[in-house]
Biotite code that builds the C-alpha atoms (Angstrom):
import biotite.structure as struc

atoms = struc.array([
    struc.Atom([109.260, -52.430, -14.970], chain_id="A", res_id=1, res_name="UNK", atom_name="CA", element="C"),
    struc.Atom([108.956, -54.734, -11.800], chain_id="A", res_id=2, res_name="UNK", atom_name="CA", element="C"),
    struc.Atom([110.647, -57.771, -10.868], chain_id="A", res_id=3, res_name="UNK", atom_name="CA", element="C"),
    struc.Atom([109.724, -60.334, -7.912], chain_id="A", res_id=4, res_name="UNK", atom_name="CA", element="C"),
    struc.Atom([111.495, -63.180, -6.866], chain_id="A", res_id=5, res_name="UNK", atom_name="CA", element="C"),
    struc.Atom([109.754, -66.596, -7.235], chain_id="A", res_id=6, res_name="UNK", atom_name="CA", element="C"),
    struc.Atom([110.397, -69.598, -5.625], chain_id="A", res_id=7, res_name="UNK", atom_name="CA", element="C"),
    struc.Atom([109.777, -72.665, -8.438], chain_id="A", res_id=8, res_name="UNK", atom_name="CA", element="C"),
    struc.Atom([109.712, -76.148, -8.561], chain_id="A", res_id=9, res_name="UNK", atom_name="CA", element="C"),
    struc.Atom([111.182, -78.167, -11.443], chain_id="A", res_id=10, res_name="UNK", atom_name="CA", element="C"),
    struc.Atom([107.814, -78.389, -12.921], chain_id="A", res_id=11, res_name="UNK", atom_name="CA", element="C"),
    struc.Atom([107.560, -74.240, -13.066], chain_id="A", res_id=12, res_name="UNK", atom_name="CA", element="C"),
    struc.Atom([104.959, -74.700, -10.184], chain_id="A", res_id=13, res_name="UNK", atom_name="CA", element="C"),
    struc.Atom([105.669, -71.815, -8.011], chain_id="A", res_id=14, res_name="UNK", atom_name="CA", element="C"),
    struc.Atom([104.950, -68.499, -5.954], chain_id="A", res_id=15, res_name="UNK", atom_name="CA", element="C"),
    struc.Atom([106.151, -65.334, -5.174], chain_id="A", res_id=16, res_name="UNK", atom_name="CA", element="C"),
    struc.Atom([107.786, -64.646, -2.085], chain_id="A", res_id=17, res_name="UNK", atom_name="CA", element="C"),
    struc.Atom([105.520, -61.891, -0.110], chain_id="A", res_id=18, res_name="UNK", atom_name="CA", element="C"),
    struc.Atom([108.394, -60.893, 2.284], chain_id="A", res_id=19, res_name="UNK", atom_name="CA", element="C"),
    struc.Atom([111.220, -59.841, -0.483], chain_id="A", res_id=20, res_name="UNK", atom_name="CA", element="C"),
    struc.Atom([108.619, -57.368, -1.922], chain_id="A", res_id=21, res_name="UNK", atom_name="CA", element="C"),
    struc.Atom([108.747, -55.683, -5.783], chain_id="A", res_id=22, res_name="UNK", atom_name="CA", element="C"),
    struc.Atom([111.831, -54.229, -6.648], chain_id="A", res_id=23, res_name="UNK", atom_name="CA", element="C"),
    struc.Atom([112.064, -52.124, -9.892], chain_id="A", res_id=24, res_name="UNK", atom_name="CA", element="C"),
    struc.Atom([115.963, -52.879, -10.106], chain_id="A", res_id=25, res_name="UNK", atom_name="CA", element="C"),
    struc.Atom([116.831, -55.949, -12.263], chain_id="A", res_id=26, res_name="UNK", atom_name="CA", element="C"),
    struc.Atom([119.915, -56.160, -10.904], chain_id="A", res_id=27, res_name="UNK", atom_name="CA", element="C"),
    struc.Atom([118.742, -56.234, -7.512], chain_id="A", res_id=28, res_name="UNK", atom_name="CA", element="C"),
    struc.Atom([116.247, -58.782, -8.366], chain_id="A", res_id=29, res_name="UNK", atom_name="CA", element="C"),
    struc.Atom([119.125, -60.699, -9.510], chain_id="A", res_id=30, res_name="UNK", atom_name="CA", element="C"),
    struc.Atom([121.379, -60.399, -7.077], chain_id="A", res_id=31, res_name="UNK", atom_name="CA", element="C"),
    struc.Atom([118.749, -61.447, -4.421], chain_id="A", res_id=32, res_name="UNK", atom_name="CA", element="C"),
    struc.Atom([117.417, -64.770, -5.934], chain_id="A", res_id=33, res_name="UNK", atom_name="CA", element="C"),
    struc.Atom([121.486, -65.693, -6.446], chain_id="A", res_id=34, res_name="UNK", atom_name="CA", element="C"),
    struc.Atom([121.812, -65.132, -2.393], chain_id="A", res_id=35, res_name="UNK", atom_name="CA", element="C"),
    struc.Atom([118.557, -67.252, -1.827], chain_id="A", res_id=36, res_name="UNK", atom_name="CA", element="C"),
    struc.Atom([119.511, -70.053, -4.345], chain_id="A", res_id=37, res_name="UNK", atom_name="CA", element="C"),
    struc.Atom([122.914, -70.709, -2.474], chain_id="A", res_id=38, res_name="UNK", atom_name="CA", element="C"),
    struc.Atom([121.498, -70.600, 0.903], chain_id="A", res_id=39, res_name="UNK", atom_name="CA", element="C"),
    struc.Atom([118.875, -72.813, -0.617], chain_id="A", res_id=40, res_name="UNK", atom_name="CA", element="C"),
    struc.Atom([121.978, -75.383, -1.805], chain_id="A", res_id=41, res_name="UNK", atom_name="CA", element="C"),
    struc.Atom([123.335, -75.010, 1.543], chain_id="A", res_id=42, res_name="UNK", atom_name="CA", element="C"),
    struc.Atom([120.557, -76.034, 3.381], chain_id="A", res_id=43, res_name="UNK", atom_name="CA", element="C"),
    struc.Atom([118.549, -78.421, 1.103], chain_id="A", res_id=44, res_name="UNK", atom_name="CA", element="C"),
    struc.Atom([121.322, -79.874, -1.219], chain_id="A", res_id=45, res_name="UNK", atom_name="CA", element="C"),
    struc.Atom([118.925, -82.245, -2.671], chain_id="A", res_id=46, res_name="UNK", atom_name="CA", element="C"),
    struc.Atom([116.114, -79.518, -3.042], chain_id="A", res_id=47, res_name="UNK", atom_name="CA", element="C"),
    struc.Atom([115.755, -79.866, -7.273], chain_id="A", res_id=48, res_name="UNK", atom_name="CA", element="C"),
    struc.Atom([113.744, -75.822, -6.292], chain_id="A", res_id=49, res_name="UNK", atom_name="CA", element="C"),
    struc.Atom([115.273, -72.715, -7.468], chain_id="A", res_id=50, res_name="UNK", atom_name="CA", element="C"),
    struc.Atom([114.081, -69.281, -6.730], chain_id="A", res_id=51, res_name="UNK", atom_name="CA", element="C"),
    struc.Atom([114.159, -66.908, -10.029], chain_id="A", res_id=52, res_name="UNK", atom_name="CA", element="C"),
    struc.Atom([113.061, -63.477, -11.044], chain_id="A", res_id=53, res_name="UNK", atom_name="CA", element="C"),
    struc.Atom([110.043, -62.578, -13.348], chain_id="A", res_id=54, res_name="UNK", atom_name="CA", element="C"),
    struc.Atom([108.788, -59.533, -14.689], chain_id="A", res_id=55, res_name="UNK", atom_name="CA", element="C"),
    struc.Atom([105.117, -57.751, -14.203], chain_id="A", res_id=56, res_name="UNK", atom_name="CA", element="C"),
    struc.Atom([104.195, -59.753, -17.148], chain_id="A", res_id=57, res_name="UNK", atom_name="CA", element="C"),
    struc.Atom([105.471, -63.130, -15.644], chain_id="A", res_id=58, res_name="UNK", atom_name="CA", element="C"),
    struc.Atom([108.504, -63.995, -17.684], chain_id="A", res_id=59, res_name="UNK", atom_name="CA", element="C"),
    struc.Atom([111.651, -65.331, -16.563], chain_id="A", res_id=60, res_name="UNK", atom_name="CA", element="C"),
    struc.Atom([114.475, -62.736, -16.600], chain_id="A", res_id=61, res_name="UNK", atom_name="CA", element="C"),
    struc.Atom([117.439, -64.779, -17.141], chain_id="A", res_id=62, res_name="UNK", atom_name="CA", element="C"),
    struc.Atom([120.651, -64.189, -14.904], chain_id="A", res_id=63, res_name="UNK", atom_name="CA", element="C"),
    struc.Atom([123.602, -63.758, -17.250], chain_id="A", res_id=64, res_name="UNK", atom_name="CA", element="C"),
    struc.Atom([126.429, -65.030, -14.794], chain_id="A", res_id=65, res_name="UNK", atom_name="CA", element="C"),
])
């Protein structure tokens, strides 16, 4: 399976981010939109956008942390 990371507003509007490619690792996937959500926190605090993972069928895969 495939996972990209997604950049989504709080309406689930979003898109996939070109430059962080596929990755068939979940747990890379993961680890990646964790990194990008707390630079995102840092530099926007007030940003309500998250960045998440989805599969090649476009569901949310959940981060268990």
């Amino acid at each position: 399976m495939k996972y990209t990371i997604w950049r989504v507003t709080p309406a689930g509007d979003g898109f996939p981010l070109s430059n962080m490619g596929v990755t068939s690792m979940k747990e890379r996937a993961l680890e990646k939109s964790r990194a990008l959500n707390q630079k995102l926190r840092a530099s926007e605090p007030e940003s309500e956008e998250r960045f998440i993972v989805r599969d090649e069928k476009g569901r949310e895969v959940r981060d268990i942390i």
